[in-house]
Backbone of each chain as ProteinMPNN parsed JSONL, in Angstrom:
{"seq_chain_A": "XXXXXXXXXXXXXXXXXXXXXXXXXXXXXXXXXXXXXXXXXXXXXXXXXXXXXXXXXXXXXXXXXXXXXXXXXXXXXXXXXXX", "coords_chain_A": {"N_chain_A": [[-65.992, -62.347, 62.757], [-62.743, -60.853, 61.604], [-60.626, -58.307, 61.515], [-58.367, -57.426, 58.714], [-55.094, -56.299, 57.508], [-54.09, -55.775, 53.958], [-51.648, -55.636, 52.265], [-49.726, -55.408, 49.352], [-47.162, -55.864, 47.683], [-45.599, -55.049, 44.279], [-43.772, -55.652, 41.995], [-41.519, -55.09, 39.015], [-40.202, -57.876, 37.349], [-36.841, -59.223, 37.908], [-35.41, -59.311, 35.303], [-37.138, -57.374, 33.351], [-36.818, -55.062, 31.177], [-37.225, -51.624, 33.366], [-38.297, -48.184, 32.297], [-39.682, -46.281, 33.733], [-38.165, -46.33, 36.35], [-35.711, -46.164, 35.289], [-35.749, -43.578, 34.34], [-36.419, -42.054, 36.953], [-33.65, -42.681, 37.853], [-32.167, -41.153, 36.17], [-33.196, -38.501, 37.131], [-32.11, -38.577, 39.891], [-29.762, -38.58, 39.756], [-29.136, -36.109, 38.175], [-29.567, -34.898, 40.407], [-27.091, -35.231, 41.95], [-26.798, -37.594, 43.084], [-25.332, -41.172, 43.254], [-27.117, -42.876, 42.206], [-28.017, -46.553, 41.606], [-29.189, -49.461, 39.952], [-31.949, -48.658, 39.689], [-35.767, -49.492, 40.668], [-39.142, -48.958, 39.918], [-41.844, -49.729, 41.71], [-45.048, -51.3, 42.934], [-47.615, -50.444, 45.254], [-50.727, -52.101, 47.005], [-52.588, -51.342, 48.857], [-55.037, -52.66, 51.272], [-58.384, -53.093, 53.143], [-60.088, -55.721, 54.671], [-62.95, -57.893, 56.227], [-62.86, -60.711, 57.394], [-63.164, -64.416, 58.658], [-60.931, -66.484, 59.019], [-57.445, -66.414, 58.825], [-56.42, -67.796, 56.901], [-57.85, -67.992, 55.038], [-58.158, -65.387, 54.369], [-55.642, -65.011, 52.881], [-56.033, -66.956, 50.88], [-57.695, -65.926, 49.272], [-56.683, -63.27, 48.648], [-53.932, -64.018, 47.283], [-55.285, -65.435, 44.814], [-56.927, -62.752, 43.984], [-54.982, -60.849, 43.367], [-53.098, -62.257, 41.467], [-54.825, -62.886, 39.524], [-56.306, -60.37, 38.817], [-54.464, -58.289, 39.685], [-51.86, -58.135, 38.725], [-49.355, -58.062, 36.227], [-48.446, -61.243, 34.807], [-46.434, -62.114, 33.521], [-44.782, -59.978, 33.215], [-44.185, -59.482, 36.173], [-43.984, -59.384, 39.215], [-44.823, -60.295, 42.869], [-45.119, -59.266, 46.421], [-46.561, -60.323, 49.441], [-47.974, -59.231, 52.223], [-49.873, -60.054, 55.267], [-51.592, -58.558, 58.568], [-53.107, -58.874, 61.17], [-55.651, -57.375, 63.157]], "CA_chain_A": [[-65.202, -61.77, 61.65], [-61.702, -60.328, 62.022], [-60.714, -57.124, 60.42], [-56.807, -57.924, 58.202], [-54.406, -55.644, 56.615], [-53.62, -56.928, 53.398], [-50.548, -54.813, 51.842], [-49.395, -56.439, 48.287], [-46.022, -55.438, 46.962], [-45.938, -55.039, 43.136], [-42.684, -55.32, 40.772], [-41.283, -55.789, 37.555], [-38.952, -59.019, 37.262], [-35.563, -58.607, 37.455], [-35.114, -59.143, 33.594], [-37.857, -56.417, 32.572], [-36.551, -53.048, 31.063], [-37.496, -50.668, 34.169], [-38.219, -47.63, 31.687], [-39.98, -45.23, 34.358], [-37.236, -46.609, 36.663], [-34.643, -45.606, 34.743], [-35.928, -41.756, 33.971], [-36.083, -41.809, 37.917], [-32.454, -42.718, 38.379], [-31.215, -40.092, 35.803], [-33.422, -37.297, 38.222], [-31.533, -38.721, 40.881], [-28.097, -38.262, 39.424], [-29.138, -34.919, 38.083], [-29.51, -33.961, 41.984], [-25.956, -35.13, 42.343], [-26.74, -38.766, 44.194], [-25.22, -42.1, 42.789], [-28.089, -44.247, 42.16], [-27.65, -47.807, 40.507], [-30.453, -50.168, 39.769], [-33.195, -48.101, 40.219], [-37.024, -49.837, 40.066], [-40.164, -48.56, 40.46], [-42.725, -50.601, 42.204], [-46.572, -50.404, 43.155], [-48.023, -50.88, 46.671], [-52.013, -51.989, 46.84], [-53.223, -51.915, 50.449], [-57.095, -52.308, 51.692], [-58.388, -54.089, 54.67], [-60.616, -56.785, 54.381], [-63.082, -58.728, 56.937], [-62.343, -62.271, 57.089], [-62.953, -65.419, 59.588], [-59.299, -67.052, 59.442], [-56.237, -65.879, 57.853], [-55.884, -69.05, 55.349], [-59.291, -67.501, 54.06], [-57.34, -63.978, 53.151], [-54.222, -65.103, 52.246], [-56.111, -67.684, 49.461], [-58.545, -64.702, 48.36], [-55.423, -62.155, 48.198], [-53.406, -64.381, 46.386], [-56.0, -65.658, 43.521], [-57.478, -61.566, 42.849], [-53.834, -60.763, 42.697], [-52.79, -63.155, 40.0], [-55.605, -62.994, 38.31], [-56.502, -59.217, 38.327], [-53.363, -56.876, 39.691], [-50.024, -58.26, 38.189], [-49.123, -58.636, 34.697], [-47.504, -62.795, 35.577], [-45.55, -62.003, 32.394], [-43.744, -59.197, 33.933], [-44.458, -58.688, 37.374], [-44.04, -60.558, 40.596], [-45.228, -59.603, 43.912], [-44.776, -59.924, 47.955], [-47.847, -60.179, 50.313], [-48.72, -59.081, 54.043], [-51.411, -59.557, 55.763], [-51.431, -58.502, 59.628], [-54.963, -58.415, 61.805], [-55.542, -55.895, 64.38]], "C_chain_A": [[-64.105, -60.876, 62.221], [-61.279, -59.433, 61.282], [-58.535, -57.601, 60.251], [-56.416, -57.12, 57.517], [-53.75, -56.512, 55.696], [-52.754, -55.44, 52.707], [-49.692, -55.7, 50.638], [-48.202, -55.372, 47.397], [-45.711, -55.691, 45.818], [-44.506, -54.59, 42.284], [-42.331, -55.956, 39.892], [-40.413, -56.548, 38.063], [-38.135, -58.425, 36.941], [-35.392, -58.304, 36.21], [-35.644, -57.665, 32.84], [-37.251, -55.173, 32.979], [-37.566, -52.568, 32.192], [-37.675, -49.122, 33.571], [-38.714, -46.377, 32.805], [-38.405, -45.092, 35.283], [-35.715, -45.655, 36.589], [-34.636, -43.68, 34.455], [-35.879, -41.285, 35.607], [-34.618, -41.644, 37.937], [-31.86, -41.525, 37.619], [-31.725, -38.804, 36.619], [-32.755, -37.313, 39.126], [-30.041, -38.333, 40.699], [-28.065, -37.41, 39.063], [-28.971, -33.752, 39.496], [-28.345, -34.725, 42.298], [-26.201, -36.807, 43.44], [-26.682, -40.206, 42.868], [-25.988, -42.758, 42.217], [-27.653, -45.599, 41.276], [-28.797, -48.624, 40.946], [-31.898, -49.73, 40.11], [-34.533, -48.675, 39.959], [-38.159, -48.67, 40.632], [-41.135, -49.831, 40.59], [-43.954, -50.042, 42.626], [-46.653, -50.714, 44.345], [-49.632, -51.004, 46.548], [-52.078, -52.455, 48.582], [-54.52, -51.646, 50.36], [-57.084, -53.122, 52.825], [-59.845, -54.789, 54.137], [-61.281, -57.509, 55.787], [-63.018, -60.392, 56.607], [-62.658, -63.386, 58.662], [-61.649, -65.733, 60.174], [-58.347, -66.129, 58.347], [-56.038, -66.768, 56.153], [-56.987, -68.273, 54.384], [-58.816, -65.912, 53.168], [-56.758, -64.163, 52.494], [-54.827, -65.739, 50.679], [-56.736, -66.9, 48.661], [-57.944, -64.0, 47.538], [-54.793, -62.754, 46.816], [-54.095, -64.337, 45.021], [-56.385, -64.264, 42.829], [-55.859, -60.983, 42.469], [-52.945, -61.287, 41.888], [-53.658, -62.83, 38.946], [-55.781, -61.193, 37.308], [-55.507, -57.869, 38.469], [-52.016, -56.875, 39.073], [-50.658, -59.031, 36.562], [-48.53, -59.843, 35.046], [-46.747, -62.923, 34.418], [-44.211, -61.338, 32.929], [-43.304, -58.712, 35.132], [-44.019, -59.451, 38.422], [-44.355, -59.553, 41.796], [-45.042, -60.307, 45.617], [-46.487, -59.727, 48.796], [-47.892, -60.642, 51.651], [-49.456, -59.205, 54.149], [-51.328, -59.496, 57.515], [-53.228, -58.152, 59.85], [-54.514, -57.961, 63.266], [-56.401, -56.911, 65.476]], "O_chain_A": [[-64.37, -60.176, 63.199], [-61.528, -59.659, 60.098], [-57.727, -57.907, 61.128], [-57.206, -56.86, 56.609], [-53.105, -57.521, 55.982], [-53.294, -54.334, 52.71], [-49.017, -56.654, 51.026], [-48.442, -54.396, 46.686], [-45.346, -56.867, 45.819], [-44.227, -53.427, 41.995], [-42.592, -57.148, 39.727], [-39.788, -56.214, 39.07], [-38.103, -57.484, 36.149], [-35.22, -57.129, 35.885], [-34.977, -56.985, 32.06], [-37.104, -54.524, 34.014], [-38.715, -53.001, 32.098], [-37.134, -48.391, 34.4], [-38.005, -45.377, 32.696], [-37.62, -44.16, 35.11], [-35.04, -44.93, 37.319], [-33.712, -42.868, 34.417], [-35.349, -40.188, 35.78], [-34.22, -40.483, 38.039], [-31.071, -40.824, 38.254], [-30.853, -37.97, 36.862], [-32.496, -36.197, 39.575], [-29.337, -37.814, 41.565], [-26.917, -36.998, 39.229], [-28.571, -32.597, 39.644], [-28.598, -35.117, 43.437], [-25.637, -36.884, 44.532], [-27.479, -40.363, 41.942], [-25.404, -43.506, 41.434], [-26.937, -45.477, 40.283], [-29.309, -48.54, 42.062], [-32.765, -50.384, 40.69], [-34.788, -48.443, 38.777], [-38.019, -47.806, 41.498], [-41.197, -50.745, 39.768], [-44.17, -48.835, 42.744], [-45.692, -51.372, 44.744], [-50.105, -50.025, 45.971], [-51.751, -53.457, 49.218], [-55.097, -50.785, 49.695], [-56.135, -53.694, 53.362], [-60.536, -54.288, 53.249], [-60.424, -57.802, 56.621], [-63.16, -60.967, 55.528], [-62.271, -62.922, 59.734], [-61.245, -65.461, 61.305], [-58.628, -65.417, 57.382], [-55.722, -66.503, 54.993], [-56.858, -68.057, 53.179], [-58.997, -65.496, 52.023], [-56.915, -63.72, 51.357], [-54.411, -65.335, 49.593], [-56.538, -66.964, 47.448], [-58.149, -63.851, 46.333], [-54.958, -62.314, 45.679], [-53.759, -63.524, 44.16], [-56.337, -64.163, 41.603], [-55.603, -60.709, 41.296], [-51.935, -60.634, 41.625], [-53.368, -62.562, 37.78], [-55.595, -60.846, 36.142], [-55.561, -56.828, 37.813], [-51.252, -55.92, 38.931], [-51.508, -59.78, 36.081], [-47.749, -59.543, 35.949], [-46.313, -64.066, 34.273], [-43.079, -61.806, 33.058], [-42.425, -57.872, 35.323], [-43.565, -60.515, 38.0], [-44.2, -58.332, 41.752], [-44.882, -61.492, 45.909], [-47.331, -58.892, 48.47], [-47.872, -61.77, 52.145], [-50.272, -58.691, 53.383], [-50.926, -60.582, 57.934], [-54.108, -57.585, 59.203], [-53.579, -58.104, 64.054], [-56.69, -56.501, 66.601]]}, "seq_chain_B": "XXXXXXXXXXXXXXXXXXXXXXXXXXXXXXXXXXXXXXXXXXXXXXXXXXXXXXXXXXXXXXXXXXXXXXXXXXXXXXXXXXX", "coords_chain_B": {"N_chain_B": [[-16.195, -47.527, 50.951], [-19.211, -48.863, 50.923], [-22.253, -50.804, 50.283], [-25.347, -50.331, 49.803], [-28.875, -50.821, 50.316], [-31.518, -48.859, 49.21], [-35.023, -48.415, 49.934], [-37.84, -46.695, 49.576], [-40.917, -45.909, 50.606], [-43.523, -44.488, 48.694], [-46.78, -42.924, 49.642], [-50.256, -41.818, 49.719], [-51.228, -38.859, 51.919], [-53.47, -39.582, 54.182], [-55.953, -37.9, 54.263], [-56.5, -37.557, 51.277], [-57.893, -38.331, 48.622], [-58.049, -40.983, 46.63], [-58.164, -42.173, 43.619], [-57.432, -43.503, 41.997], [-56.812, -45.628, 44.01], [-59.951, -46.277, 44.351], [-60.914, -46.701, 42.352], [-59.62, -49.659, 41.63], [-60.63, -50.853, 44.189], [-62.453, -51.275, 43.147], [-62.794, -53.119, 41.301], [-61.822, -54.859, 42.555], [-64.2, -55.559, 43.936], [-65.73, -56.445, 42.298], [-64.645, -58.673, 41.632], [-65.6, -60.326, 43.653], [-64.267, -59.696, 46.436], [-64.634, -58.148, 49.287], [-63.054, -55.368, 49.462], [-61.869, -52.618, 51.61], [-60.813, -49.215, 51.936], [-59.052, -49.105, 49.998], [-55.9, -48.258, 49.163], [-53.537, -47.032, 47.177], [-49.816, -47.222, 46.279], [-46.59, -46.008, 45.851], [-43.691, -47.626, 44.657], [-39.758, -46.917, 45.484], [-37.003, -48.106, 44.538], [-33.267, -48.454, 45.241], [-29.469, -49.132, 44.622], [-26.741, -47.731, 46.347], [-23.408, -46.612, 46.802], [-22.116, -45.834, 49.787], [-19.652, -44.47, 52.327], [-20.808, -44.263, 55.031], [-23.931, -45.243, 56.525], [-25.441, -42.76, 57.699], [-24.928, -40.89, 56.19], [-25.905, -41.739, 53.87], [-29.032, -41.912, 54.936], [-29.264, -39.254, 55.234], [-28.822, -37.985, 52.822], [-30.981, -39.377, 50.855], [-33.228, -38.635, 52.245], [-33.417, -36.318, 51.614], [-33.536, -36.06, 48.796], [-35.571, -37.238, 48.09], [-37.705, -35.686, 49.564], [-37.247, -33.686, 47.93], [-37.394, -34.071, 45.515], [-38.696, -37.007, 44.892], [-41.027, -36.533, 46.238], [-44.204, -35.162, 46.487], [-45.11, -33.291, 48.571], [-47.61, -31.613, 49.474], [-49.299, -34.051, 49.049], [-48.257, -36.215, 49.167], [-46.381, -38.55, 51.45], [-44.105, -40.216, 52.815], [-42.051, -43.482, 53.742], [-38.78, -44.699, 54.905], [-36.443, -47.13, 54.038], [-33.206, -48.539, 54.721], [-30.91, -50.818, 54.025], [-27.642, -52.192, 54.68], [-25.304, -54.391, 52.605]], "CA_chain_B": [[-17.074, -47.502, 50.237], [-20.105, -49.578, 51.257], [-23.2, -50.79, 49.064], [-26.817, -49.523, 50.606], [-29.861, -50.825, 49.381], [-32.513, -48.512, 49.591], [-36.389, -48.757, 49.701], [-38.375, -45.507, 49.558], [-42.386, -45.965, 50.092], [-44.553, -43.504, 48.787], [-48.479, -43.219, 49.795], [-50.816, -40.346, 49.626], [-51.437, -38.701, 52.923], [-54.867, -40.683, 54.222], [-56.594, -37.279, 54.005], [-56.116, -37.292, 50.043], [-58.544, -38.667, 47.609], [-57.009, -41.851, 46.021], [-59.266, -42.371, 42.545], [-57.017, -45.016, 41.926], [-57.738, -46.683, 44.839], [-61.054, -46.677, 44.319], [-60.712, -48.223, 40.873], [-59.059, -50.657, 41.849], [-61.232, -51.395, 44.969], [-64.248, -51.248, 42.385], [-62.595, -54.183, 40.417], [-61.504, -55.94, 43.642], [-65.478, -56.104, 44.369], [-66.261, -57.194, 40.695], [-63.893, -60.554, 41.963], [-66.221, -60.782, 44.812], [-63.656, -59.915, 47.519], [-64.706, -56.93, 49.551], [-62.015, -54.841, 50.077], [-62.382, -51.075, 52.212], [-59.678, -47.993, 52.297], [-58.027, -49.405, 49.29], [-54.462, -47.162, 48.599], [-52.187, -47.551, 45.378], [-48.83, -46.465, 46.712], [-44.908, -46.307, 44.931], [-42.235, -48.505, 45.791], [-38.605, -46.678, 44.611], [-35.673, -48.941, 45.18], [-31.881, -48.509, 44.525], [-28.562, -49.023, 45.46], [-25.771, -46.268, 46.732], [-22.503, -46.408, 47.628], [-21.067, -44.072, 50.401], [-18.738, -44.503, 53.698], [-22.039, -44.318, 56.406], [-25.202, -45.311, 57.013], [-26.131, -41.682, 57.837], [-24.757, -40.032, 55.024], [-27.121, -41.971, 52.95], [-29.964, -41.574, 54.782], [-29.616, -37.626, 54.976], [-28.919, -37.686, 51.256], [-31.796, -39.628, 50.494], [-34.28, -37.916, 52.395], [-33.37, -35.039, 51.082], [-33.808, -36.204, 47.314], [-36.932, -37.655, 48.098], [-38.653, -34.639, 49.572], [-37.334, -32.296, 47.079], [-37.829, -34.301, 44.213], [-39.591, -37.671, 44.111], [-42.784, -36.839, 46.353], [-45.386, -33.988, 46.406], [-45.28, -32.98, 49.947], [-48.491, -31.535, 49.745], [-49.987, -34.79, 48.807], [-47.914, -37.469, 49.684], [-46.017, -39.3, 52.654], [-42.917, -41.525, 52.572], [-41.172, -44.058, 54.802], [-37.237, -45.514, 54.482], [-35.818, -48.454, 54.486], [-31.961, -48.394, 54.435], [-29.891, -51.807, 54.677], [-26.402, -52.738, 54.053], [-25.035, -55.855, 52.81]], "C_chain_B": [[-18.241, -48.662, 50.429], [-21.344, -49.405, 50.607], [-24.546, -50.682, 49.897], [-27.929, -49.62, 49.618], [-31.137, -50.07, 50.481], [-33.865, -47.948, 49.115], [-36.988, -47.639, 50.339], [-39.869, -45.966, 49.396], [-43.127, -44.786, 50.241], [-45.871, -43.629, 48.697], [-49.125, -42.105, 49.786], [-51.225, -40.437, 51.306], [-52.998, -39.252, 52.906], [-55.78, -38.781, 54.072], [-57.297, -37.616, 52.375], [-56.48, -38.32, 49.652], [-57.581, -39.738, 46.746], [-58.141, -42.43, 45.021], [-58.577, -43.527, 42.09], [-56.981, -46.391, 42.764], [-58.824, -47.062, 44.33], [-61.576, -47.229, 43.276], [-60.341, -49.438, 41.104], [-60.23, -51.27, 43.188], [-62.468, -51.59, 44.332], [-64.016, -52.733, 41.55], [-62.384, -55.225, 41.217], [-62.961, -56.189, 43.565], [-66.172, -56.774, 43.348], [-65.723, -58.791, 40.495], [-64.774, -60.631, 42.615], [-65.123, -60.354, 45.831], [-64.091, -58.252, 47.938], [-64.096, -55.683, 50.211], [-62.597, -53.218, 50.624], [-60.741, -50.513, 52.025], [-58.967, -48.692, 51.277], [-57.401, -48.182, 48.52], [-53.769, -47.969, 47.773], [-51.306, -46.569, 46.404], [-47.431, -46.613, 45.637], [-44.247, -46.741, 45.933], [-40.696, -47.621, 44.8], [-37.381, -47.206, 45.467], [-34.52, -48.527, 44.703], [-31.171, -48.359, 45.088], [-27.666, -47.881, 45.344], [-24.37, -46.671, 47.317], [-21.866, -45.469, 48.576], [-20.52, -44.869, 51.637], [-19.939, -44.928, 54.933], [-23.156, -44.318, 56.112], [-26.209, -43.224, 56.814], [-25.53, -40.611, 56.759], [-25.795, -40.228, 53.686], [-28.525, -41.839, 53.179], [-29.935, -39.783, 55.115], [-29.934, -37.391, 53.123], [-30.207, -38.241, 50.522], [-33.065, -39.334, 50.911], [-34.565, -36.523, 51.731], [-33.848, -34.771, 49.638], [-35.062, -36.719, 47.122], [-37.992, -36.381, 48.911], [-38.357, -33.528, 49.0], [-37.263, -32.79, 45.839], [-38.345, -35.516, 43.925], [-40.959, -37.327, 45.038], [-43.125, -35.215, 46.241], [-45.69, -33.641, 48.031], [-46.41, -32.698, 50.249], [-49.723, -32.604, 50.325], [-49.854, -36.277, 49.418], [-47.357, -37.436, 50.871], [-44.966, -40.352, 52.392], [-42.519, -41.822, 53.401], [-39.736, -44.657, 53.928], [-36.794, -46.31, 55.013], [-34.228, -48.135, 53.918], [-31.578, -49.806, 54.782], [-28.996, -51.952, 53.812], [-25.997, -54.11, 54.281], [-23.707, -56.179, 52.948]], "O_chain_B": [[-17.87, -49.64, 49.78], [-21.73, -48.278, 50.297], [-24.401, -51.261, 50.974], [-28.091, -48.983, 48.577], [-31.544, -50.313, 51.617], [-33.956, -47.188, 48.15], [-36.783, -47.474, 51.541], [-40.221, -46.379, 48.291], [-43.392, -44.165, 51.271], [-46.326, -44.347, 47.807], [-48.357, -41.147, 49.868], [-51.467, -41.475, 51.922], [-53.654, -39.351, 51.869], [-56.553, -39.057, 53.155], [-58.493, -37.896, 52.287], [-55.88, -39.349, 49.964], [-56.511, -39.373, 46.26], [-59.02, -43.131, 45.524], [-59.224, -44.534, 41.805], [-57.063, -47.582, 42.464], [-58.852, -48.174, 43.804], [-62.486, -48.056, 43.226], [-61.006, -50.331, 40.58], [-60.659, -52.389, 42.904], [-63.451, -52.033, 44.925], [-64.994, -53.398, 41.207], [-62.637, -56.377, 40.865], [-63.138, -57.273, 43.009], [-67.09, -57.572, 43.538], [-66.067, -59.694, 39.732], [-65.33, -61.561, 42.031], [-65.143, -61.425, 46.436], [-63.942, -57.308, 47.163], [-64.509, -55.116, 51.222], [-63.596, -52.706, 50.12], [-59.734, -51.219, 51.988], [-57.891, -49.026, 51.772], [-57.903, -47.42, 47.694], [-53.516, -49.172, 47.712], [-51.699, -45.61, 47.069], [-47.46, -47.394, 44.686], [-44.115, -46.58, 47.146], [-40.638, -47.739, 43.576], [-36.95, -46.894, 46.577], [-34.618, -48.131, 43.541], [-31.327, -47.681, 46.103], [-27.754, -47.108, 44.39], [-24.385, -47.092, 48.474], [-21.201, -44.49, 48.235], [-21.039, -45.96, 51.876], [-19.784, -45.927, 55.635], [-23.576, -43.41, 55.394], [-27.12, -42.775, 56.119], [-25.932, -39.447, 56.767], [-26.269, -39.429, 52.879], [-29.315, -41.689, 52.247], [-31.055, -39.276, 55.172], [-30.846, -36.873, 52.479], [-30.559, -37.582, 49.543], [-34.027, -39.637, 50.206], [-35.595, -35.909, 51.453], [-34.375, -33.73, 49.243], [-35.615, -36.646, 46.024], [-39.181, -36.416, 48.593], [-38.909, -32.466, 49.288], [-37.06, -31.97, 44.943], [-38.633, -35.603, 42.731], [-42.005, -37.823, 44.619], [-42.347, -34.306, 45.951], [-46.815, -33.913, 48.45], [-46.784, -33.267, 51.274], [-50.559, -32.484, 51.22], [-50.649, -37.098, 49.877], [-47.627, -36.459, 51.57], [-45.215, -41.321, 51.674], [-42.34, -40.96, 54.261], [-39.651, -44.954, 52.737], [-36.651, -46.425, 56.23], [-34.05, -47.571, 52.839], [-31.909, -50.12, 55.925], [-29.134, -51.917, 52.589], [-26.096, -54.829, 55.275], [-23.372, -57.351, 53.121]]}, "name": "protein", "num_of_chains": 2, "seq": "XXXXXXXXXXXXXXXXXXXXXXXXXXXXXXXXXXXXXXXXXXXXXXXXXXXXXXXXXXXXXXXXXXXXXXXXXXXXXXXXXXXXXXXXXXXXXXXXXXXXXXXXXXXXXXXXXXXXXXXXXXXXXXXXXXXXXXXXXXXXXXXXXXXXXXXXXXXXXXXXXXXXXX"}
């Protein structure tokens, strides 16, 4: 068994109103800095033992469809590096 | 005037109690997948125009440790690229 960082990058689709987003960018322009398109995004990291990689990557993927992203509004990126 | 996209990640320092982790790693194990050290982190993205590279990242460190993280609590890395 091989120990894997799995690191899953979590954001709204371009299209979807950014409503936290947006209350960020006006803090940001209140402190005097440009901002334009501001999102907010999530980050879920854990580590995970595993045999092969194909065996994380298909795990990762399926609980993250099923149970961490809205697939309405969300889309996401996914690492996985082993030590 | 040059356009600067930049990617701000915030995580709680690993000392610091992450209850949302551990929700989330409680639901990961309710899939069956057995995840350890699971962190929820923020992703804050957006673009900037200015003249240099290093004008944006002074300005944006600066706005990010005096007003989007909790120094006490959290930890941030930066990503700066221009296109």
């Amino acid at each position: 068994m091989k120990k894997y960082r799995v690191k899953i990058e979590i954001r709204l689709k371009p299209g979807i109103l950014d409503a936290e987003g947006r209350a960020i960018e006006k803090a940001i322009e209140r402190f005097g800095v440009n901002a334009q398109n501001t999102r907010k995004g999530k980050i879920i990291e854990f580590e995970l033992y595993a045999k092969e990689r194909e065996e994380v990557e298909s795990q990762v993927k399926s609980l993250t469809e099923k149970l961490l992203i809205n697939p309405l509004t969300e889309e996401y990126n996914l690492k996985i590096s082993d030590e």
